[in-house]
MIMIKOL-188432 format. One record per residue (C-alpha): residue number from 1; residue in three letters; y, x, z. Coordinates in pm, whole numbers, plus 50000, padded with zeros to 5 digits. Layout:
<recs>
REC  resi  resn      Y      X      Z
REC   NUM   Ala      Y      X      Z
...
</recs>
This chain:
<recs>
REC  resi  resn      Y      X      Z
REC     1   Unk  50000  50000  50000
REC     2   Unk  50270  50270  50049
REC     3   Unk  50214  50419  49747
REC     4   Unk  50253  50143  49579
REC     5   Unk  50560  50064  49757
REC     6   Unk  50689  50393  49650
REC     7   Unk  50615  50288  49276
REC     8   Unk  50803  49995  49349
REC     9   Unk  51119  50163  49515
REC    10   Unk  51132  50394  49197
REC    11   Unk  51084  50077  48946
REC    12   Unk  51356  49888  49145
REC    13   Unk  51596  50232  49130
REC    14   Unk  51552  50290  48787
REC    15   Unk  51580  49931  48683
REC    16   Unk  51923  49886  48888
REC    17   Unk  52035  50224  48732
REC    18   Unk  51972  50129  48349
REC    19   Unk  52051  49780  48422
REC    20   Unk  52337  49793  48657
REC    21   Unk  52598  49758  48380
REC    22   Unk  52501  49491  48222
REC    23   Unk  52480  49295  48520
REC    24   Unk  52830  49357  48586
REC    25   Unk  52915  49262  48253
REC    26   Unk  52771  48927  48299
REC    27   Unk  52925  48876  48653
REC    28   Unk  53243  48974  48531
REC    29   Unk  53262  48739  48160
REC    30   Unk  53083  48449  48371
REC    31   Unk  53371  48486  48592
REC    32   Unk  53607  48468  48292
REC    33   Unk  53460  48217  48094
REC    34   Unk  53523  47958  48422
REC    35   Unk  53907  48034  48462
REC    36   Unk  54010  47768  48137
REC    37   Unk  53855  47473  48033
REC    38   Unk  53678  47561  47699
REC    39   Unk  53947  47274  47494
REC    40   Unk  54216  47552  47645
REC    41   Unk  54005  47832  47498
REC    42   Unk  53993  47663  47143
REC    43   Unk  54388  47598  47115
REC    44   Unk  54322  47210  47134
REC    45   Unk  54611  47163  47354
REC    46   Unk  54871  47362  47083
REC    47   Unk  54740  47104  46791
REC    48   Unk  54924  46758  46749
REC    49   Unk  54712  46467  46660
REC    50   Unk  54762  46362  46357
REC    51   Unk  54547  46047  46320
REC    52   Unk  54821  45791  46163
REC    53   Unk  54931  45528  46280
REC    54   Unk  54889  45222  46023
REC    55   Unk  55240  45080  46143
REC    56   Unk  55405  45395  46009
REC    57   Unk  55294  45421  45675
REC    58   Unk  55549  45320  45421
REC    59   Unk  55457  45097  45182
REC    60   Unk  55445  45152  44819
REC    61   Unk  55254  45462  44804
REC    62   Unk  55114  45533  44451
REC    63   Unk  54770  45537  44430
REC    64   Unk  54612  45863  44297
REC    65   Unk  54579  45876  43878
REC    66   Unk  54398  46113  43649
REC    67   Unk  54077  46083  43907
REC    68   Unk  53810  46317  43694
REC    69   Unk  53482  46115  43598
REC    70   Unk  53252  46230  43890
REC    71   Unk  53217  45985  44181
REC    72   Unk  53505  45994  44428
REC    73   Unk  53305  46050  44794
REC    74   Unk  53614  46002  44952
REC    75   Unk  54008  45916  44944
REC    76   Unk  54212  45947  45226
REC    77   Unk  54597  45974  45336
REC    78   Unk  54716  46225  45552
REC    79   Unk  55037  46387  45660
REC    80   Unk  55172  46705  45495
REC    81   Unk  55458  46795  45724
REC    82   Unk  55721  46494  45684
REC    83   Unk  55541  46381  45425
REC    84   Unk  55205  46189  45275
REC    85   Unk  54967  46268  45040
REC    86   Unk  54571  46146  44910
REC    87   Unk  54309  46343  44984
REC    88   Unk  54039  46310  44696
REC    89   Unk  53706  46437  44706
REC    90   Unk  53448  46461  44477
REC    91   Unk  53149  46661  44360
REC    92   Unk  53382  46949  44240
REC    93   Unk  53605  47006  44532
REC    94   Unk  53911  46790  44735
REC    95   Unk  54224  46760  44553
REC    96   Unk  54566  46630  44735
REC    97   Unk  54763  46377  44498
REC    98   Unk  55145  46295  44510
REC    99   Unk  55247  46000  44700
REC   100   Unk  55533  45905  44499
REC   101   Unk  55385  45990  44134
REC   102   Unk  55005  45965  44209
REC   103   Unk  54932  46282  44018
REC   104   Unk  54735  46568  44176
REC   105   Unk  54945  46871  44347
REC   106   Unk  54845  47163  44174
REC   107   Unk  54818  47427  44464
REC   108   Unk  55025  47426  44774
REC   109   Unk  55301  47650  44805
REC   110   Unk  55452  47862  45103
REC   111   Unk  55682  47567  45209
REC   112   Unk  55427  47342  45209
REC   113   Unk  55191  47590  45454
REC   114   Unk  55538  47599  45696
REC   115   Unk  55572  47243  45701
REC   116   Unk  55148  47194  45745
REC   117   Unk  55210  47428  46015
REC   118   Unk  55501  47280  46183
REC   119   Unk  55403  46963  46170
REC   120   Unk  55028  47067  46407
REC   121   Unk  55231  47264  46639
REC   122   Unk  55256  47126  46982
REC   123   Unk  55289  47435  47183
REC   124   Unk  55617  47577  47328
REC   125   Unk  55703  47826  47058
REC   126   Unk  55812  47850  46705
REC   127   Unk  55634  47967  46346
REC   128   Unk  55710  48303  46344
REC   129   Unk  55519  48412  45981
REC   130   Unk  55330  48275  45725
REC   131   Unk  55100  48465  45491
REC   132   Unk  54837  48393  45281
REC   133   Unk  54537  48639  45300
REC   134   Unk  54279  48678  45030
REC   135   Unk  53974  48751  45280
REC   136   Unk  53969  48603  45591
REC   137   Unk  53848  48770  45915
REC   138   Unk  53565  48655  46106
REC   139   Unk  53751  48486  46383
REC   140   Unk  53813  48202  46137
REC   141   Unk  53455  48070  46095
REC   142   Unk  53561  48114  45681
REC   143   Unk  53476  48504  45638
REC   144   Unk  53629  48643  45326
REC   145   Unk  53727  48287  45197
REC   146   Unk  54125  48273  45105
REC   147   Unk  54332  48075  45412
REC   148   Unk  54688  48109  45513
REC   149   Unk  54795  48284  45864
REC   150   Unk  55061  48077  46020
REC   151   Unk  55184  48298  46392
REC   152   Unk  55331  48127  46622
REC   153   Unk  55524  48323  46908
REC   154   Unk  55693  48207  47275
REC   155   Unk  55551  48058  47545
REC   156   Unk  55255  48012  47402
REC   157   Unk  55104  48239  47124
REC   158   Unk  54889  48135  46856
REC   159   Unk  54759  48190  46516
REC   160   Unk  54686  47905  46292
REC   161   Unk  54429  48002  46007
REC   162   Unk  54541  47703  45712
REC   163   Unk  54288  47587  45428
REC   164   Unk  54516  47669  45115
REC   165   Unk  54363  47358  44934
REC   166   Unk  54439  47124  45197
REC   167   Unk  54676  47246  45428
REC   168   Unk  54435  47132  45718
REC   169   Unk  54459  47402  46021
REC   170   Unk  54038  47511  46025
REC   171   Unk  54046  47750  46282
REC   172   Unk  54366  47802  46613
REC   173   Unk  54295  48132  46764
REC   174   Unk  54484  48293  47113
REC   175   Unk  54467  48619  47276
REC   176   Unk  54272  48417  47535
REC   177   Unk  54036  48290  47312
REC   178   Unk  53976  48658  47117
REC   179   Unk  53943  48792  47440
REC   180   Unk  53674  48492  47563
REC   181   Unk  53546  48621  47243
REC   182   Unk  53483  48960  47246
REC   183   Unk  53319  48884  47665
REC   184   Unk  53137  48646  47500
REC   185   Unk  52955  48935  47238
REC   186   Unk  52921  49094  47565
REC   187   Unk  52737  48875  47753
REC   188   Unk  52509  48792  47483
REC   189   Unk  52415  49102  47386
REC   190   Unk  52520  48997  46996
REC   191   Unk  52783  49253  46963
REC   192   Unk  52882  49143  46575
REC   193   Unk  52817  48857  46480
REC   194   Unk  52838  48715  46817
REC   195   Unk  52650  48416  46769
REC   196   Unk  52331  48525  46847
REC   197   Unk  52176  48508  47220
REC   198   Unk  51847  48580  47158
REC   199   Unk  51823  48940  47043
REC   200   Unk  51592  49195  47157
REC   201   Unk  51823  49328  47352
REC   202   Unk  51935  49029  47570
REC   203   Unk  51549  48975  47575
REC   204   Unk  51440  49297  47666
REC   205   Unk  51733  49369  47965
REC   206   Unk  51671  48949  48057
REC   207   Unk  51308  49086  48134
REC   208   Unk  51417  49388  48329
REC   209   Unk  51645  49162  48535
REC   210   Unk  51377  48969  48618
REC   211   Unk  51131  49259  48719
REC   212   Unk  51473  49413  48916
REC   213   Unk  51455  49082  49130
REC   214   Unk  51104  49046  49187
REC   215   Unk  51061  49439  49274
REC   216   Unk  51392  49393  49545
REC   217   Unk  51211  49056  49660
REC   218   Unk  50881  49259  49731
REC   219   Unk  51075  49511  49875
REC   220   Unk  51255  49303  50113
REC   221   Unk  50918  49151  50232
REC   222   Unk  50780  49437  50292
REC   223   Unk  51049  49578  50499
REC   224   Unk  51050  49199  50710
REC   225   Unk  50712  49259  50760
REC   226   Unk  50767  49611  50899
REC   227   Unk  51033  49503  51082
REC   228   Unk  51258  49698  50944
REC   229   Unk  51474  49444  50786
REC   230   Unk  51815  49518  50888
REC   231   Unk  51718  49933  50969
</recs>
């Protein structure tokens, strides 16, 4: 029995040496991710709602013309910053269509990317920049798709990432939430992508935390039973 109690002493040792770490890194980003609710993470609270309100929407909106053949999936009005347009949808993409004329916008310029942007903003700041970027980063969820970069700066900082076909914001990202990010690759071991939590890694230091607990737990017996508990 005491030899194998030195085995264990050495297992437990080296386990809390090679382990150690990572145990601190998951203490330390569990304690993180609990500080903000995970809406406050995401930027929900800087976006306006823009569901409309059927009592505001003027009347005589033209409908949208020139439709191509294949079956529209969907038509829908939406705000564009002070404005309306359609939102078409078929097999070959969405298209946004003119309010006044019908006719479908042919891109969306600069102004129209301010006024998108504007118009979502709820946080206590103002739109600082706007750029369009050919490949976006990771952070957006779109990576190496084209979206504008709308940065907002103040009170509260925040980048809007802007589909450049329908102005609609796809992704809001913080400091907070790049920094929830990055613990988050951390904690899961996924230090890329950080998506995935069930690498070898996180499997393989998940089993030495296990065998770390059970050793200290057989150690702590066996000390109880020696009396030696608090010696």
């Amino acid at each position: 029995m005491t030899k194998l109690i030195w085995y264990i002493t050495r297992l437990h040792r080296l386990l809390a040496l090679v382990i150690g770490a990572q145990f601190l890194i998951w203490t330390v980003s569990g304690l993180f991710f609990t500080l903000k609710p995970i809406e406050q993470v995401r930027g929900t609270h800087l976006r306006a709602d823009m569901t409309l309100d059927p009592t505001s929407i003027p009347a005589g909106l033209a409908p949208p013309v020139g439709l191509p053949g294949a079956p529209i999936l969907s038509a829908d009005l939406k705000r564009l910053g002070d404005g309306y347009v359609w939102e078409v949808t078929d097999a070959s993409g969405t298209r946004l269509h003119d309010t006044v004329t019908g006719a479908a916008r042919a891109s969306l310029a600069e102004a129209d990317i301010r006024a998108a942007a504007t118009a979502h903003w709820v946080g206590r700041g103002r739109l600082e920049t706007v750029a369009f970027v050919d490949a976006a980063p990771a952070e957006t969820g779109r990576a190496g798709q084209p979206l504008w970069r709308a940065e907002f700066t103040g009170q509260d900082t925040a980048t809007f990432w802007i589909d450049p076909q329908t102005a609609d914001v796809v992704a809001v990202r913080t400091p907070w939430w790049r920094t929830f990010d990055l613990l988050w690759g951390l904690h899961i071991m996924d230090w890329t992508s950080r998506e995935t939590f069930t690498t070898w890694w996180m499997k393989l230091f998940g089993f030495g935390a296990v065998t770390l607990s059970l050793a200290g737990i057989w150690l702590l017996v066996d000390r109880a039973r020696k009396g030696r508990l608090f010696r």
